[in-house]
DSSP file (Angstrom, degrees, kcal/mol; ACC not computed):
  #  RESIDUE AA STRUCTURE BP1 BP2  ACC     N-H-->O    O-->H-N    N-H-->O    O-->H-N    TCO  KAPPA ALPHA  PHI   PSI    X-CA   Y-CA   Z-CA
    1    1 A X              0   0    0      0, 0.0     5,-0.0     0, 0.0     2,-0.0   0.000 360.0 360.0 360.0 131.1   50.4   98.8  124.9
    2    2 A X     >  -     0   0    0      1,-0.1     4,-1.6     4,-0.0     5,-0.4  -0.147 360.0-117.3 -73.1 161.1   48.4   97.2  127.8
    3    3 A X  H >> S+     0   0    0      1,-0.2     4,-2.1     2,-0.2     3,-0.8   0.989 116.6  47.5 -74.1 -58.8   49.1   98.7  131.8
    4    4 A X  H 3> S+     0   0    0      1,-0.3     4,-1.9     2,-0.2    -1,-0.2   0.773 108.3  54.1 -70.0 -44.6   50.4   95.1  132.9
    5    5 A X  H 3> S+     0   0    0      1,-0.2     4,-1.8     2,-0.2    -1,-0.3   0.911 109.1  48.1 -56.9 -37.6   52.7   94.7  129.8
    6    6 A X  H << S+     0   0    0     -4,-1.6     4,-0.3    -3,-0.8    -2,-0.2   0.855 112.2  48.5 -77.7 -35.2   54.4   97.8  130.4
    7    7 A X  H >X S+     0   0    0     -4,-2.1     3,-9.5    -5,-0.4     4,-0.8   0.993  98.4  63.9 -60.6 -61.8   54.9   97.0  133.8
    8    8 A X  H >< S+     0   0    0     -4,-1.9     3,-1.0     1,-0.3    -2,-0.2   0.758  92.5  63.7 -16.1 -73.4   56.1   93.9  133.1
    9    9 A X  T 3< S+     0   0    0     -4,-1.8    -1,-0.3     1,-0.2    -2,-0.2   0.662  99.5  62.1 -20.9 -22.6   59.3   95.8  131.1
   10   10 A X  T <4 S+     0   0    0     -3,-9.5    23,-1.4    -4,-0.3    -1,-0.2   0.983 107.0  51.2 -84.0 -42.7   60.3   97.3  134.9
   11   11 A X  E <<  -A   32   0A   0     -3,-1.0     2,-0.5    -4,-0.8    21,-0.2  -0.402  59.2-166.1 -94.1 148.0   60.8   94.1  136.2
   12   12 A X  E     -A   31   0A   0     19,-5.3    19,-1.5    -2,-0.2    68,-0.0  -0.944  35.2-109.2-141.8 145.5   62.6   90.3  136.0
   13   13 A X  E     +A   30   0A   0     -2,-0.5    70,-1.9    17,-0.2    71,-0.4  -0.388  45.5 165.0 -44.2 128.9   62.2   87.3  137.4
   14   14 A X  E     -A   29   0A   0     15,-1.4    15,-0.6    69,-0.2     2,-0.5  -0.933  18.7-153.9-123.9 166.3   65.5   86.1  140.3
   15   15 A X  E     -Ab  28  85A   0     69,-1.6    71,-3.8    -2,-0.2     2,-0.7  -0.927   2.6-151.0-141.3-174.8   65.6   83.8  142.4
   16   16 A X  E     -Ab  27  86A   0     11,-1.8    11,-1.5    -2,-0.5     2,-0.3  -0.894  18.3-179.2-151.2 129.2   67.8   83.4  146.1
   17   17 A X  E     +Ab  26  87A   0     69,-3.1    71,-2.8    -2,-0.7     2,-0.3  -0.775  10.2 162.3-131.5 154.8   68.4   80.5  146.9
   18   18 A X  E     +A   25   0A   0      7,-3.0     7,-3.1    -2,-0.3     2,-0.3  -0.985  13.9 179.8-168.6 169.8   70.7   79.0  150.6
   19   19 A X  E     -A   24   0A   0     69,-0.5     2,-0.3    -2,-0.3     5,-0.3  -0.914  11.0-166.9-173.5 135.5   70.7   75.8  152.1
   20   20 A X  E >   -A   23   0A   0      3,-4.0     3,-1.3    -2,-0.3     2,-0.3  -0.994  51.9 -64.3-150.5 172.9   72.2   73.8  154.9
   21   21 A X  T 3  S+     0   0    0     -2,-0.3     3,-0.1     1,-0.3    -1,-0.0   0.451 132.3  25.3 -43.6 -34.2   72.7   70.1  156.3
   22   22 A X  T 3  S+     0   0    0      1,-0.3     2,-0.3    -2,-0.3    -1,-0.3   0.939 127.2  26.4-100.2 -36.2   68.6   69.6  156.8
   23   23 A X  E <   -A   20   0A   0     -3,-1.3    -3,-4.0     2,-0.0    -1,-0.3  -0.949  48.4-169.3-135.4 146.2   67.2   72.0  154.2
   24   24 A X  E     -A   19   0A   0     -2,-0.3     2,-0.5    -5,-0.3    -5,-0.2  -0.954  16.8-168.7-118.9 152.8   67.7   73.6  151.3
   25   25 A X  E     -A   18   0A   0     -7,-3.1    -7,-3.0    -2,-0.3     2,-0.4  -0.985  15.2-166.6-145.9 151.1   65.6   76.7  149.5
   26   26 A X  E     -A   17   0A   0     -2,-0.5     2,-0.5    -9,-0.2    -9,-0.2  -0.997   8.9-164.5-128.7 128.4   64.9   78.8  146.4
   27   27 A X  E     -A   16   0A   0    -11,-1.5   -11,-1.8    -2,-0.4     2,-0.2  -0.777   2.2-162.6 -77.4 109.1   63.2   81.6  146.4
   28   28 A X  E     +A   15   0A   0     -2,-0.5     2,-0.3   -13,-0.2   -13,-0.2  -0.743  21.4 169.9-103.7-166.3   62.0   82.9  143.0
   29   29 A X  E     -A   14   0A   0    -15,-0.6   -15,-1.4    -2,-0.2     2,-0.3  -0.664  39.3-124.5 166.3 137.1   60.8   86.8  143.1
   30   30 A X  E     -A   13   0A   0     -2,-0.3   -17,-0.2   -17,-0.2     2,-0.2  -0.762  39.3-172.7 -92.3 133.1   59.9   89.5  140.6
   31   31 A X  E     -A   12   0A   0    -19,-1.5   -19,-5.3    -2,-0.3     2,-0.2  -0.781  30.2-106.6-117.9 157.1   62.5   92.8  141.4
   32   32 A X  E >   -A   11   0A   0    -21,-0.2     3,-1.1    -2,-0.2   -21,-0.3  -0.460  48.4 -92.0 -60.0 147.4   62.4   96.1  139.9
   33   33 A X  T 3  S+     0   0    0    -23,-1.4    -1,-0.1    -2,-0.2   -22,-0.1  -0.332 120.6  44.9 -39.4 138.9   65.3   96.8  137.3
   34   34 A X  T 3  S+     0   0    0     46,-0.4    -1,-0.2     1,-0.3     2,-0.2   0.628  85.7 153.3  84.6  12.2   68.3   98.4  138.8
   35   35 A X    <   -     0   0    0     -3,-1.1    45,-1.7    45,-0.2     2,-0.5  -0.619  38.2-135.0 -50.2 115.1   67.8   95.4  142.0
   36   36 A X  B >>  -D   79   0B   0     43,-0.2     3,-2.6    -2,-0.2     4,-1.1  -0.882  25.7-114.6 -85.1 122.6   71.4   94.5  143.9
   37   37 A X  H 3> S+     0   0    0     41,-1.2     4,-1.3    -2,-0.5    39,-0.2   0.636 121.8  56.2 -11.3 -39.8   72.0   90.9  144.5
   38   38 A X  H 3> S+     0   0    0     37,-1.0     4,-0.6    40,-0.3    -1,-0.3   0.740 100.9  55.1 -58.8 -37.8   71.6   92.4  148.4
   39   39 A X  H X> S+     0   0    0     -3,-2.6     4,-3.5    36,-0.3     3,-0.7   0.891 106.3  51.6 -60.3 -62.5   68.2   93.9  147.9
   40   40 A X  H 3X S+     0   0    0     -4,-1.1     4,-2.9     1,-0.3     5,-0.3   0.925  99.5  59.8 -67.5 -40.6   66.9   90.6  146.8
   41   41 A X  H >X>S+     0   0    0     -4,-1.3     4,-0.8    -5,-0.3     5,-0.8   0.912 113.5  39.1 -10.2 -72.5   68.3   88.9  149.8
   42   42 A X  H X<5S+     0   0    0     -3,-0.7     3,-0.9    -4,-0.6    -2,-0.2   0.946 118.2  60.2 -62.8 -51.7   65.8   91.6  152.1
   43   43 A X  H 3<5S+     0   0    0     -4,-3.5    -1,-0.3     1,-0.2    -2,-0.2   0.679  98.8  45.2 -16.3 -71.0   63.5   90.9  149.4
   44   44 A X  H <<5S-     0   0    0     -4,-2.9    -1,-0.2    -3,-0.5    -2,-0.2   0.726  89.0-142.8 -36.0 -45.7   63.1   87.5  149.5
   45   45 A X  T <<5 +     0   0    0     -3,-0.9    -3,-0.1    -4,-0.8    -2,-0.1   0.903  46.6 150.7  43.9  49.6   62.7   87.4  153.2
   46   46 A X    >>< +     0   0    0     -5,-0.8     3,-1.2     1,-0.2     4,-1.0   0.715  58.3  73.2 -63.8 -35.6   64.6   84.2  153.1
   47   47 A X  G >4 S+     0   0    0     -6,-0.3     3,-1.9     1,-0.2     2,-1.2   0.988  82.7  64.3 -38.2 -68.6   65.8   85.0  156.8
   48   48 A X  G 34 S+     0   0    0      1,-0.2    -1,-0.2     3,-0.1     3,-0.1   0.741 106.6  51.4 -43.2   0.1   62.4   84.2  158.2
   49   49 A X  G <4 S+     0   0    0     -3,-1.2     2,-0.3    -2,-1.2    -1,-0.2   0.636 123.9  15.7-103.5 -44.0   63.6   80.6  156.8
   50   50 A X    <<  -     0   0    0     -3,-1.9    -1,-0.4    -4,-1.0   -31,-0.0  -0.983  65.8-155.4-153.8 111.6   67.1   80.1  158.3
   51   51 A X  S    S+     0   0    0     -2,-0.3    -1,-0.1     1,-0.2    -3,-0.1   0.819  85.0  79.4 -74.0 -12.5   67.8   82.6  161.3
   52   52 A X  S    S+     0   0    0     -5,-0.1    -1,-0.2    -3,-0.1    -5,-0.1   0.936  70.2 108.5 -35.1 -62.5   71.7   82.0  160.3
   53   53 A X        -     0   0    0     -7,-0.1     2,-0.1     1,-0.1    37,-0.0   0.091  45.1-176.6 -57.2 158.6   71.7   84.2  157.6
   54   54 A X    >>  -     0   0    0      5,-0.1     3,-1.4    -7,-0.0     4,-1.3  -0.629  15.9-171.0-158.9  89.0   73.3   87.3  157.5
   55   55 A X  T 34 S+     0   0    0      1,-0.3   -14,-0.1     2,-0.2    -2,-0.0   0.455  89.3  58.6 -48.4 -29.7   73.1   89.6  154.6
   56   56 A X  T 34 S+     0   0    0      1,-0.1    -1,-0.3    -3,-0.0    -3,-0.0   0.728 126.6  11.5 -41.1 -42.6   75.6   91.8  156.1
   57   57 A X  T <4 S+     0   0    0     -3,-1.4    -2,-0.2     2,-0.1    -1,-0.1   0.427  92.2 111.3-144.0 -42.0   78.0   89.3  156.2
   58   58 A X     <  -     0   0    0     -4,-1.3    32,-0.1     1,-0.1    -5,-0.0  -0.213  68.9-109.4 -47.0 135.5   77.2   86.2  154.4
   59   59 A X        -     0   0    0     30,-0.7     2,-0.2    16,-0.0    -5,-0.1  -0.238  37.9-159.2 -48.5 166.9   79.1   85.4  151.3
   60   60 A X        -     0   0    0      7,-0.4     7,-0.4    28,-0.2     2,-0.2  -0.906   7.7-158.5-162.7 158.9   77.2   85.7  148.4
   61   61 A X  E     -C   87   0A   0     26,-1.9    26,-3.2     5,-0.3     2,-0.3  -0.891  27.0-143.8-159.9 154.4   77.4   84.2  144.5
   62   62 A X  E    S-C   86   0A   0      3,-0.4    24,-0.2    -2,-0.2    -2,-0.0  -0.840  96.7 -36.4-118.7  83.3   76.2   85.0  141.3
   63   63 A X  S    S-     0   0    0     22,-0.8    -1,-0.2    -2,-0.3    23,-0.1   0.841 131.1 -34.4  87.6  43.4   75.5   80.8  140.0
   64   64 A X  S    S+     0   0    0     23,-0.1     2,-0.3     1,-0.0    -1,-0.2   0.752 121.2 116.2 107.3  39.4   78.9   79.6  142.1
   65   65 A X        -     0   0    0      2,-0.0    -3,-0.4     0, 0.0     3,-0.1  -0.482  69.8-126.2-137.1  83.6   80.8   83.1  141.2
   66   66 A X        -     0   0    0     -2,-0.3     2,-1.3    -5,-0.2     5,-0.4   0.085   3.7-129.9 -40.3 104.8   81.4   84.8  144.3
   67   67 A X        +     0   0    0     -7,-0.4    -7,-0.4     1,-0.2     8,-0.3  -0.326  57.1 151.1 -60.4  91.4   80.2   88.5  144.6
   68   68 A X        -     0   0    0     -2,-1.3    -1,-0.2     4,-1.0     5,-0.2   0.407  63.8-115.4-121.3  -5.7   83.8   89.2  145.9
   69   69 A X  S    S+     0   0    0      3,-2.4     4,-0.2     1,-0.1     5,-0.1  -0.050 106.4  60.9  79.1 -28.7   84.6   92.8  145.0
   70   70 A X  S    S+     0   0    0     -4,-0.3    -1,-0.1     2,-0.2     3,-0.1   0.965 114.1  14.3-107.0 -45.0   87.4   91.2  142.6
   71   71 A X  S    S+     0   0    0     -5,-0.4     2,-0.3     1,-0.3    -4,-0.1   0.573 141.4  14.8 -84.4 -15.7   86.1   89.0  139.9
   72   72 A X  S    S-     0   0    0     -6,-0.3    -3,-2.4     6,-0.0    -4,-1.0  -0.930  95.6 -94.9-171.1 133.9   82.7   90.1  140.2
   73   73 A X        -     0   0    0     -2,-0.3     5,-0.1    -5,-0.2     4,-0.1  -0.138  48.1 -90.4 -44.4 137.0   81.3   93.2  142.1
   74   74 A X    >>  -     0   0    0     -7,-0.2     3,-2.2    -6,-0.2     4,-1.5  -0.190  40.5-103.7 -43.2 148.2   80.0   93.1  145.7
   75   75 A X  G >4 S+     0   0    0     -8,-0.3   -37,-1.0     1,-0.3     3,-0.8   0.888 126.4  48.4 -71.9 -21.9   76.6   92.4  146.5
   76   76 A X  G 34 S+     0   0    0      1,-0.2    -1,-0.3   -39,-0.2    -2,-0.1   0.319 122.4  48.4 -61.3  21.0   75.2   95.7  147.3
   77   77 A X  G <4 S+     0   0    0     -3,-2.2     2,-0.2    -4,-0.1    -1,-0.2   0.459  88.8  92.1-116.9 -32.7   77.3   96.4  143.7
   78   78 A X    <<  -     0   0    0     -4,-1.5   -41,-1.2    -3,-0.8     2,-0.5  -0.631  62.8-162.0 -95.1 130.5   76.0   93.6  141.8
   79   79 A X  B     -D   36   0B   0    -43,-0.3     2,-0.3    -2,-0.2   -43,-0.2  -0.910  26.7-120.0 -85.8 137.1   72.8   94.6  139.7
   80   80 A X        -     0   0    0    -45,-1.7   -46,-0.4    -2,-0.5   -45,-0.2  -0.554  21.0-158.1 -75.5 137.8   70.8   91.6  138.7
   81   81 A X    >   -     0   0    0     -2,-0.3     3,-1.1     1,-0.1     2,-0.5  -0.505  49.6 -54.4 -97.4 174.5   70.1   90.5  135.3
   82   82 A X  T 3  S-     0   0    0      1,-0.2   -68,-0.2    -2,-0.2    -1,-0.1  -0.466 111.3  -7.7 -69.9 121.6   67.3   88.3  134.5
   83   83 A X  T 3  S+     0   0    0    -70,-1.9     2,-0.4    -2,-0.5    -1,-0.2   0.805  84.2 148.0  70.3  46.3   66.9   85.1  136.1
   84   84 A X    <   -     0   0    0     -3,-1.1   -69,-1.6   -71,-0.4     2,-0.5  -0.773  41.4-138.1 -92.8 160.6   70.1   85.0  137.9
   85   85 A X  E     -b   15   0A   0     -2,-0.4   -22,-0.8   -71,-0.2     2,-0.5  -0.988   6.5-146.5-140.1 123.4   70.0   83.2  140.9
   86   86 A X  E     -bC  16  62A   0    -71,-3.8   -69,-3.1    -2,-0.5     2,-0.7  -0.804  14.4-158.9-110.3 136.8   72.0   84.7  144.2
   87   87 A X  E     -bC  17  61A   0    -26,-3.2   -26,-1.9    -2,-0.5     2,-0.6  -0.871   3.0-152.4-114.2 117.4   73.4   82.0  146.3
   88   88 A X        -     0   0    0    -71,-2.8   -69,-0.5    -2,-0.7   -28,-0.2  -0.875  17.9-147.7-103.0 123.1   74.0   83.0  149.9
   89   89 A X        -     0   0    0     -2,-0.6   -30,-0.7   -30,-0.1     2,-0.4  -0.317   1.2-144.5 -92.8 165.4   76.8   80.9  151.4
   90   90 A X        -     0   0    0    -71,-0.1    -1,-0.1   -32,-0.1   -30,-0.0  -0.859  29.5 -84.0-134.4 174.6   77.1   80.0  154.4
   91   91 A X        -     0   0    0     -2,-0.4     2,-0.2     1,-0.1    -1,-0.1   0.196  50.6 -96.0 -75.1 164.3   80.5   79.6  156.7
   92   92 A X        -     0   0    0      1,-0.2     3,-0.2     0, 0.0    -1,-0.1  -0.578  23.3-144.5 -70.8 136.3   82.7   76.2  156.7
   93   93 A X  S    S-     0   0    0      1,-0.3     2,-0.3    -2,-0.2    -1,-0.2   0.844  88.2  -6.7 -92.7 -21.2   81.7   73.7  159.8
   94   94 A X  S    S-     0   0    0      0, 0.0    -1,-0.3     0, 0.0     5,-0.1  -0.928  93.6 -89.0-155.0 147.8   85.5   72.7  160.0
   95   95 A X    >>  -     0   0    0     -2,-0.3     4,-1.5    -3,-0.2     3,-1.1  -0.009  31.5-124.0 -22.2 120.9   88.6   73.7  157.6
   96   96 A X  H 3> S+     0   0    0      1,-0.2     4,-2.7     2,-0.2    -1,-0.1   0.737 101.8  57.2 -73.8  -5.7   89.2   71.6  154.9
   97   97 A X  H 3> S+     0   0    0      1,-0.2     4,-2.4     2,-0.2    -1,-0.2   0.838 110.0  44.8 -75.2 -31.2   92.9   70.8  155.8
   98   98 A X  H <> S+     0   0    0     -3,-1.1     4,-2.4     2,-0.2    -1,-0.2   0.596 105.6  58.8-101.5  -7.2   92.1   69.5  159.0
   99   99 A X  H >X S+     0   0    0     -4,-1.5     4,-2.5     2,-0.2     3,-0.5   0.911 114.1  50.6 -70.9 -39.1   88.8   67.1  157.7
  100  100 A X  H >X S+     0   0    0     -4,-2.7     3,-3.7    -5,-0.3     4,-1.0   0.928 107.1  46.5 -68.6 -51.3   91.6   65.8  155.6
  101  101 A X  H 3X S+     0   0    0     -4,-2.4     4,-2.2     1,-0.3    -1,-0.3   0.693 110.0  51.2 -27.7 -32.6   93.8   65.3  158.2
  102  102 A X  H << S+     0   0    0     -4,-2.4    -1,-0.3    -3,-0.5     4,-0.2   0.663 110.0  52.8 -95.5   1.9   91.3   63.6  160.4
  103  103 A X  H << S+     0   0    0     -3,-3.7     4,-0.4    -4,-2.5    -1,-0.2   0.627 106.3  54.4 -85.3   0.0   90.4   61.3  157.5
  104  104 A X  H >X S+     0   0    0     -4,-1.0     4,-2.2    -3,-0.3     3,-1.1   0.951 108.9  43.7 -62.7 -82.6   93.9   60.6  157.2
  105  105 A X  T 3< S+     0   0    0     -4,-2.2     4,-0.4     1,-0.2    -2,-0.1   0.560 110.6  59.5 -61.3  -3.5   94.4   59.4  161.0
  106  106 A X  T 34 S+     0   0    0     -4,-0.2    -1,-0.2    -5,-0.2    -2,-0.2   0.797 107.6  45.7 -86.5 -26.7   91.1   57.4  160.8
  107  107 A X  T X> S+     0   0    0     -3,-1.1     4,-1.4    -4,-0.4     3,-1.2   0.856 113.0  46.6 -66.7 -43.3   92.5   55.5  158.1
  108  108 A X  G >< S+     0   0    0     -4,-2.2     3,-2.7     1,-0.2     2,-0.4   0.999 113.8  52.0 -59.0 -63.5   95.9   54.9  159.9
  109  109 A X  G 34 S+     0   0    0     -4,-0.4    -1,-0.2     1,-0.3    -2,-0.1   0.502 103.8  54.0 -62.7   7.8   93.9   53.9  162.9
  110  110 A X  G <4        0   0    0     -3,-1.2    -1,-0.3    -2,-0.4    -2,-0.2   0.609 360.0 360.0-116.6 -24.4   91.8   51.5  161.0
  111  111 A X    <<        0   0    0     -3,-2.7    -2,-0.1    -4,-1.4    -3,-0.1   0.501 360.0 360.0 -37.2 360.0   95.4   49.5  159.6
């Protein structure tokens, strides 16, 4: 078996991907086996990108399935499989009850 194949076996392809109102990015990056959905965050160095983030803190998703401690592990918890993509979210700019509301009273106010 060749040195480069074998290596190859330690590791998989992810990628980490975030995005907001101007830009969006994906990151792809080869991790070791046994990699947490958190790791690849640091990994990435997708921070140098968008000072916002915050791996501490940030929500975080395994393809829109939030690394939540209940349906799915946290992310320092989550090991990544191959080619999974961890989606760091980032916080709401206003509540959704009250965008509806104010599209509510911009329609009344337009009668």
């Amino acid at each position: 078996m060749k040195d480069g194949f074998a290596e190859n076996l330690k590791t998989i392809t992810v990628e980490v991907a975030y995005g907001n109102a101007e830009r969006q990015l994906i990151v792809a990056l080869e991790v070791p086996l046994g990699t947490t959905a958190y790791e690849a965050v640091l990994l990435s160095n997708i921070r140098n990108e968008f000072e916002k983030i915050d791996p501490e803190s940030d929500p975080m998703g395994i393809f829109s399935k939030p690394l939540n401690g209940k349906s799915m592990p946290l992310p320092k918890d989550y090991v990544l499989k191959a080619r999974d993509r961890v989606e760091i979210y980032r916080g709401l700019l206003i509540d959704p009850k009250q965008a509806r509301l104010k599209r509510a009273d911009n329609a009344k106010a337009k009668k």
